[in-house]
C-alpha positions as CSV (number, residue, x, y, z in Angstrom):
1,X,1.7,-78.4,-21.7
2,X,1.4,-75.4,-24.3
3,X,-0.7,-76.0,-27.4
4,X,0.6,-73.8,-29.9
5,X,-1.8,-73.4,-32.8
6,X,-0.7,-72.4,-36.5
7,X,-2.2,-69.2,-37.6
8,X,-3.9,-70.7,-40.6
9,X,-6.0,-72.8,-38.2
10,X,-7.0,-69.0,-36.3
11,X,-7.6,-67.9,-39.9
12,X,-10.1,-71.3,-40.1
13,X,-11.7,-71.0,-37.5
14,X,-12.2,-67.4,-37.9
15,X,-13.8,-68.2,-41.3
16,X,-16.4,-71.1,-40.0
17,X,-17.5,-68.0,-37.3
18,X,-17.8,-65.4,-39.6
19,X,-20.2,-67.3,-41.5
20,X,-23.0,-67.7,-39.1
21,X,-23.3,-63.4,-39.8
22,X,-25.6,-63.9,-42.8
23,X,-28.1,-66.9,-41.2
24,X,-28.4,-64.5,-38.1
25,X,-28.7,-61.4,-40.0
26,X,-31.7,-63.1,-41.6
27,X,-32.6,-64.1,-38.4
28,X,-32.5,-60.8,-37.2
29,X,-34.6,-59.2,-40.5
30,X,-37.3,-61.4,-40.3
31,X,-37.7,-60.4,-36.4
32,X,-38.2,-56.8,-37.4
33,X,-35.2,-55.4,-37.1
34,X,-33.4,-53.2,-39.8
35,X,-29.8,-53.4,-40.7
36,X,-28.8,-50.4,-39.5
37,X,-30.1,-51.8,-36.3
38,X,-28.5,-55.1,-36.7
39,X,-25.1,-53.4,-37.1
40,X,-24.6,-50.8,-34.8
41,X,-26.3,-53.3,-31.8
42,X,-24.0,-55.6,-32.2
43,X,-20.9,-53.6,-32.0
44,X,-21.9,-51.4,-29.4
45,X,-23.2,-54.5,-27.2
46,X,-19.7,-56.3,-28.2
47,X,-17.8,-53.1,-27.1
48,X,-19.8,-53.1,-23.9
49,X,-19.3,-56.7,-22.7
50,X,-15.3,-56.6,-23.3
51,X,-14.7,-53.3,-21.9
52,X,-16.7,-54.1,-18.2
53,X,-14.6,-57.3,-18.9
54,X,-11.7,-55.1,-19.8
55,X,-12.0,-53.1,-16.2
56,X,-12.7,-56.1,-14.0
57,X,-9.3,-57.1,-14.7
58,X,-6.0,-55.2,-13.5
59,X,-3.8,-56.8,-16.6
60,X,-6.1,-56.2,-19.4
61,X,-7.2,-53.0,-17.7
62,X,-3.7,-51.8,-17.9
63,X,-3.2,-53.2,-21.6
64,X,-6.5,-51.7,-22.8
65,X,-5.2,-48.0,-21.1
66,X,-1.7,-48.7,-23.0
67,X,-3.4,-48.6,-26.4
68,X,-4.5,-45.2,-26.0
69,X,-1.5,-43.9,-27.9
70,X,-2.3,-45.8,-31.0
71,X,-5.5,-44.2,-31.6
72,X,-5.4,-42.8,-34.8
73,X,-4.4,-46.2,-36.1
74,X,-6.9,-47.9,-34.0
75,X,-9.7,-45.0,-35.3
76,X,-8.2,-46.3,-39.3
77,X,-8.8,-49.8,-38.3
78,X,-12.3,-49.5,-37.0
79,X,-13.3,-47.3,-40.0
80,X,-12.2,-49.9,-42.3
81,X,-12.9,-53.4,-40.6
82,X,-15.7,-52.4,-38.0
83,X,-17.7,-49.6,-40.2
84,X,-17.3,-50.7,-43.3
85,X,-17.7,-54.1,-43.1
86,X,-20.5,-54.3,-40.5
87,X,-22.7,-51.7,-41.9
88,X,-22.2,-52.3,-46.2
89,X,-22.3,-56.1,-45.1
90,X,-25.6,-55.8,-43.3
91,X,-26.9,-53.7,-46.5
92,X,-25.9,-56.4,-48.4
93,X,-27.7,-59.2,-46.6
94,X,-31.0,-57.6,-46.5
95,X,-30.3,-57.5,-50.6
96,X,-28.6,-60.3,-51.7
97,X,-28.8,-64.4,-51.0
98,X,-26.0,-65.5,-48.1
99,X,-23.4,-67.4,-50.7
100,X,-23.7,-64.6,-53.3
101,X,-22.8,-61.4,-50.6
102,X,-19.9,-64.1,-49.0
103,X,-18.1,-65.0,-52.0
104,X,-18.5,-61.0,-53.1
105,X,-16.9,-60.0,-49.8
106,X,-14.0,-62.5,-49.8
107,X,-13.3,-61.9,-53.6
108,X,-11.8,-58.4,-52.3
109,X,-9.4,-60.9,-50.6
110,X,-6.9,-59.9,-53.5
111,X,-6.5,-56.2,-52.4
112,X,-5.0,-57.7,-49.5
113,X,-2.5,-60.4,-51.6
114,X,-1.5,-57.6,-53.6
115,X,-1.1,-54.9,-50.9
116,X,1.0,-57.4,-49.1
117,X,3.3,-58.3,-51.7
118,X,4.2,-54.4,-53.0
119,X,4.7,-53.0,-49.4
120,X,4.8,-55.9,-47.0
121,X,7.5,-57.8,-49.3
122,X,5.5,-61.0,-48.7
123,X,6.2,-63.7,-51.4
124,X,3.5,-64.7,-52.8
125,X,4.5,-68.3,-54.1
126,X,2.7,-70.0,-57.3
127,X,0.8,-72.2,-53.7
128,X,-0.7,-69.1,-52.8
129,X,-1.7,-67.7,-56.4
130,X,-3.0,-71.3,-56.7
131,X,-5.1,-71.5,-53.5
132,X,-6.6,-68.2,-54.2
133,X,-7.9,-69.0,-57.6
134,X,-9.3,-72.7,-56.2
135,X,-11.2,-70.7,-53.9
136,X,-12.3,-67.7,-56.3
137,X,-13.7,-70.6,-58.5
138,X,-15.2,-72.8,-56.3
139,X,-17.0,-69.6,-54.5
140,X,-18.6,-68.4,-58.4
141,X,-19.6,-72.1,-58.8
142,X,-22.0,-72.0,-55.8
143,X,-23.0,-68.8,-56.4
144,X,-24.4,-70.0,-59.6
145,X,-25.5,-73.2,-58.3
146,X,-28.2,-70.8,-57.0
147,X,-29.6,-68.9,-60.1
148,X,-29.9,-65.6,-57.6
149,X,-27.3,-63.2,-59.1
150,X,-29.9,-61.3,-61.8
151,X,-31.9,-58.4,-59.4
152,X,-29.2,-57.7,-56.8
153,X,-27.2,-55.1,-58.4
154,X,-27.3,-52.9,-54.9
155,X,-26.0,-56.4,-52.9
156,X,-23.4,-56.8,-55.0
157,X,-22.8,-53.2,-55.1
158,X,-22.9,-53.3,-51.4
159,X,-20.8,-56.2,-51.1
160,X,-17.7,-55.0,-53.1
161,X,-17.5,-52.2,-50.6
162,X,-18.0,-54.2,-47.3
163,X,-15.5,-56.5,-48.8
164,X,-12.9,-53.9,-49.6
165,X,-13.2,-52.2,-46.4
166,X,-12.2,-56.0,-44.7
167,X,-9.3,-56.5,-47.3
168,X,-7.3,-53.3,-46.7
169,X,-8.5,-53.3,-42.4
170,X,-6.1,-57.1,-42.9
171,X,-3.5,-55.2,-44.8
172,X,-3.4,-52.1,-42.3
173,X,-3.4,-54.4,-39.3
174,X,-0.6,-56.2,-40.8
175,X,1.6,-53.0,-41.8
176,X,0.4,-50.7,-38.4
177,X,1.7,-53.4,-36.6
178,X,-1.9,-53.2,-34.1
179,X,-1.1,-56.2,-32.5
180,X,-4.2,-58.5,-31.1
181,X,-6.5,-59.2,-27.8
182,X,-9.4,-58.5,-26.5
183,X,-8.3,-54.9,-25.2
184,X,-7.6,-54.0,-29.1
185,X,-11.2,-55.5,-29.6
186,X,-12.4,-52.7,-27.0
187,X,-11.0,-50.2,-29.1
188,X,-12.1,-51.1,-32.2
189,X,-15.9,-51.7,-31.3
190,X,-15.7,-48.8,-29.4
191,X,-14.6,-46.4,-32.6
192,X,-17.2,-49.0,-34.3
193,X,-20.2,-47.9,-32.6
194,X,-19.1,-44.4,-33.0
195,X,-19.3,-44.6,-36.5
196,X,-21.8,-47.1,-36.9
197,X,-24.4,-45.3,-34.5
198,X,-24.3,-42.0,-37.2
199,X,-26.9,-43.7,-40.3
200,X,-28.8,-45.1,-37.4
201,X,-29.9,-41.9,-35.8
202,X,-30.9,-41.1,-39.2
203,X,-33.8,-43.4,-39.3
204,X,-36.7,-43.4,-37.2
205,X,-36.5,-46.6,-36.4
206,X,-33.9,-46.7,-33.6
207,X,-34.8,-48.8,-30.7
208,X,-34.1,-52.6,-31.4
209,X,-37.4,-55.3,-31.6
210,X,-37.1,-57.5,-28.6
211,X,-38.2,-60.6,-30.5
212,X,-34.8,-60.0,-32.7
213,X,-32.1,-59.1,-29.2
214,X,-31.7,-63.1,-29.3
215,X,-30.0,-63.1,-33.1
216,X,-28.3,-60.0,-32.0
217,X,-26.9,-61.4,-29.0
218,X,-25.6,-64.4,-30.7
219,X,-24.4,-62.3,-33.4
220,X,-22.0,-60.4,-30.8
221,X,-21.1,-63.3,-28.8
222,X,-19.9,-65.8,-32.2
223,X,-19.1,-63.8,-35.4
224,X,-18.5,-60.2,-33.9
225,X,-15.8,-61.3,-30.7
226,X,-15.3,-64.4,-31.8
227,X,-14.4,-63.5,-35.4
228,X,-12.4,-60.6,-34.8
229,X,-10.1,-62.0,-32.1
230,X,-9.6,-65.0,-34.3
231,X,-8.4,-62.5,-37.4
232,X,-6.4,-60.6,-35.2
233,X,-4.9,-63.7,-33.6
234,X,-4.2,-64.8,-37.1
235,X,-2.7,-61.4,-38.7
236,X,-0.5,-61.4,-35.6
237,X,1.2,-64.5,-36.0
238,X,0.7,-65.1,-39.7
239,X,1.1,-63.3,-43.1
240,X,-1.7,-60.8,-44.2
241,X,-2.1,-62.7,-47.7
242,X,-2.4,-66.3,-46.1
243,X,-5.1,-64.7,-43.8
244,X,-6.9,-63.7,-46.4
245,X,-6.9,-66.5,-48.6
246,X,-8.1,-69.2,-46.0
247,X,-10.8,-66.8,-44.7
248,X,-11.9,-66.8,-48.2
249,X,-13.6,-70.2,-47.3
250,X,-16.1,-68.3,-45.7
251,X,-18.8,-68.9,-48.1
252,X,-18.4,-73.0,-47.9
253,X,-19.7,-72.7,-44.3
254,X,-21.9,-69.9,-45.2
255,X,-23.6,-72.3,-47.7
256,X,-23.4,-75.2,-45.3
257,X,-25.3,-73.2,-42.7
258,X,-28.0,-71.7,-44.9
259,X,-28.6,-75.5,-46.1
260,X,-29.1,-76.8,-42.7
261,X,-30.8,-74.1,-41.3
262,X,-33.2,-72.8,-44.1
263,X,-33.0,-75.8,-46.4
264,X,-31.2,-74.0,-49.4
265,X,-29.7,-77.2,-51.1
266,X,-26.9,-77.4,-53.4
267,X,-27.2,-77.6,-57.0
268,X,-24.1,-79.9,-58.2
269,X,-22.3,-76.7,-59.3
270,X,-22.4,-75.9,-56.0
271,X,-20.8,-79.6,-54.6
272,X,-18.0,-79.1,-57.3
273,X,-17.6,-75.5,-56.1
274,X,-17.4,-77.1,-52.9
275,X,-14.6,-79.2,-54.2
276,X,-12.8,-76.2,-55.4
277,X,-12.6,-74.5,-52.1
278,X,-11.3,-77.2,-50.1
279,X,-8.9,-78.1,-52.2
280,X,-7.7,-74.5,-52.2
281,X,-7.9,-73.9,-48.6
282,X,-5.7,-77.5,-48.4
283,X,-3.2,-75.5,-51.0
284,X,-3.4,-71.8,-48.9
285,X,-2.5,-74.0,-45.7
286,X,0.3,-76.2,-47.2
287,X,1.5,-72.8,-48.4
288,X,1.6,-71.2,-45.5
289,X,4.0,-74.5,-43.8
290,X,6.3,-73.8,-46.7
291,X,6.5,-70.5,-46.2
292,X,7.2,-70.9,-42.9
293,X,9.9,-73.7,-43.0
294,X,12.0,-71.3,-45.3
295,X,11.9,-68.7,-43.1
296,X,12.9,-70.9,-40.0
């Protein structure tokens, strides 16, 4: 029997993987290693593992061959959602508190709603605009829960740009038509670490601590395959803007992890903010049903 599973439920679960990357990326810091390190080693050992995985198989090998002639959108894509977001991101961890660079980063989530709606025609129903502002204002309330946001003026500079590179690589993979799999996630590491390894061969630190490969491997194997396929899985199947708004819950299990793992508890701003987002990713999912039974 097929299990055929909603894209808002890709777009979940993509959300609850992406936020392990700021509890491993501290992970990674306090092992030594820098985050120019941290990003280019996990998206060049990501594009390693899937593209021997790639050429071990005839089908995918075939698939990941066929791709070659969207390259310049696949070269777009990976500037935007592999460079930008891996590198600015990584920046931003090393500056900023988890919750405060994961709401930042997800708050560029309305590039991608309004993007879709001029030249996508997607309708954004009053559910969506709804959803959207449930999670903006649940995210602010946990970000203030922590009393952080004074003295990280280059994370949240850093932050805005990581999180507008994401937005408009959701938009373009939605209007280039890219398509999803793991031979598209060959491609876009591969252009990744191309443009990633350029302001790591600037600094003299180059080789990565072995006490940190541990937090980098888990960082390729959860968040960095895991995340991507889920997004692309989602985009393909779903609408740009409902991608966007339910991977805006990001920071809720960004917050949730740094609380179990480094004992960073909630103020009750931050429970109420909690209330906010699930109540908004309850709205973005019901949305996305309602916009799918009017279509059917």
């Amino acid at each position: 029997m097929n299990i055929k599973i909603r894209p808002e439920f890709y777009a979940l679960f993509a959300a609850i993987v992406n936020a392990t990357i700021g509890p491993l990326n501290r992970f990674a810091f306090n092992e030594g290693a820098t985050y120019e390190q941290v990003a280019f080693y996990k998206c060049f050992l990501a594009f390693s593992l899937l593209f021997i995985f790639c050429l071990a198989q005839e089908e995918l090998r075939n698939q990941l061959f066929a791709l070659a002639f969207k390259i310049k959108q696949l070269a777009i894509l990976a500037f935007l959602g592999i460079f930008c977001l891996y590198f600015f991101e990584t920046w931003a961890f090393a500056k900023a508190s988890i919750p405060l660079v994961s709401f930042l980063i997800y708050a560029a989530g309305a590039v991608t709603i309004m993007l879709s709606a001029i030249f996508l025609k997607e309708r954004i129903s009053f559910l969506k605009i709804m959803s959207f502002a449930l999670l903006v204002i649940g995210i602010i309330l946990i970000c203030l829960s922590e009393g952080r946001l004074e003295g990280a003026i280059l994370g949240i500079i850093l932050a805005l740009i990581a999180g507008a590179g994401y937005a408009l690589f959701i938009f373009f993979s939605k209007k280039l038509d890219i398509g999803s799999g793991v031979p598209h996630l060959v491609w876009l590491f591969g252009f990744g670490s191309i443009f990633l390894a350029f302001p790591l061969l600037q600094t003299e630190q180059i080789l990565l601590p072995a006490s940190s490969l541990w937090s980098i491997l888990l960082l390729v194997l959860i968040p960095t395959i895991g995340g991507f396929w889920f997004t692309l899985k989602a985009i393909d199947d779903g609408s740009a803007s409902g991608v966007q708004i339910i991977e805006t819950s990001d920071p809720l299990f960004a917050s949730l992890y740094a609380f179990i793992l480094f004992s960073e508890i909630l103020h009750w701003q931050g429970w109420i903010g909690a209330g906010f987002i699930m109540a908004g990713l309850i709205a973005a999912i019901l949305a996305e049903r309602f916009m799918s039974s009017l279509e059917n």
